[in-house]
C-alpha distance (Angstrom), angle and dihedral (degrees) to the residues before:
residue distance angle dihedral
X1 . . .
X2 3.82 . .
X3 3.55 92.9 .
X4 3.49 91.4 61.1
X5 3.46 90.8 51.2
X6 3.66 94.2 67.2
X7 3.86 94.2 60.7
X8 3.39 84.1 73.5
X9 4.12 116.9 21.4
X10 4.13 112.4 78.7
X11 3.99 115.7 -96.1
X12 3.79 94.1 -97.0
X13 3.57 100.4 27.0
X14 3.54 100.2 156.5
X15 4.32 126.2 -134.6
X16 3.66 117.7 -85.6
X17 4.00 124.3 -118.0
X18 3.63 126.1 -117.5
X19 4.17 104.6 -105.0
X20 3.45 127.7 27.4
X21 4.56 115.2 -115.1
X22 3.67 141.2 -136.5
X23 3.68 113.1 -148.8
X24 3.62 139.9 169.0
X25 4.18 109.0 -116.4
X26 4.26 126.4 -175.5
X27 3.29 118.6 -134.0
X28 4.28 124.5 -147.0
X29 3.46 89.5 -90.5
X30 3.94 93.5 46.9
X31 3.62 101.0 -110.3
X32 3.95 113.1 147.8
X33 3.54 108.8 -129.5
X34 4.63 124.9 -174.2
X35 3.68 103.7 -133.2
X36 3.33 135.4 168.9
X37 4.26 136.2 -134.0
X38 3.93 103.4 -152.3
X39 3.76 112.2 -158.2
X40 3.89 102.4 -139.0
X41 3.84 123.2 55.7
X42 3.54 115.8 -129.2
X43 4.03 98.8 -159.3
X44 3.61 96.1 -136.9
X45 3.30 84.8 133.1
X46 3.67 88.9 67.8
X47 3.99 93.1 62.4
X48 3.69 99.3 29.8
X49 3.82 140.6 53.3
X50 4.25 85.4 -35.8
X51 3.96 87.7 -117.6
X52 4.22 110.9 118.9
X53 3.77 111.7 -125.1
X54 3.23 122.0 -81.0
X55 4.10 88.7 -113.7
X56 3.85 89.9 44.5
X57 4.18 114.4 133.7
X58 3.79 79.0 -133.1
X59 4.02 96.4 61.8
X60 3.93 108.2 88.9
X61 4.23 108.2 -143.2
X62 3.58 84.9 -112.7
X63 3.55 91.9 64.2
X64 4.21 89.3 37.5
X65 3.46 91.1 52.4
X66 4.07 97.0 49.9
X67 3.73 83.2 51.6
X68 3.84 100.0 52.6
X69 3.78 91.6 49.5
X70 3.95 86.1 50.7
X71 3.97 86.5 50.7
X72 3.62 89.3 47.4
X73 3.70 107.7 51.9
């Protein structure tokens, strides 16, 4: 079953934690946004636009915070 799990999962895709967190994140433009890490990936990304959720364990808060300041304009 792991194996399988590598045809899909990055290279270095690192473990996932035990519980899920909500967080406070800044954007670029300083704007404090609540966000959530999930722990599971859902792989919509996979079917849809082939961008992980915005919540996925695989999104960096880099990355989460570039989107909410898109979102917010």
């Amino acid at each position: 079953m792991l194996r399988l799990g590598a045809t899909v999962l990055p290279g270095a895709t690192a473990e996932f934690e035990n519980c899920s967190s909500v967080y406070l994140l800044t954007d670029r433009l300083g704007r404090t946004h609540l966000s959530r890490r999930r722990v599971g990936c859902c792989y919509f990304f996979k079917v849809a636009d082939e961008r992980a959720c915005s919540t996925c364990p695989r999104v960096d808060d880099a990355t989460r915070a570039v989107r909410f300041a898109e979102v917010d304009q």
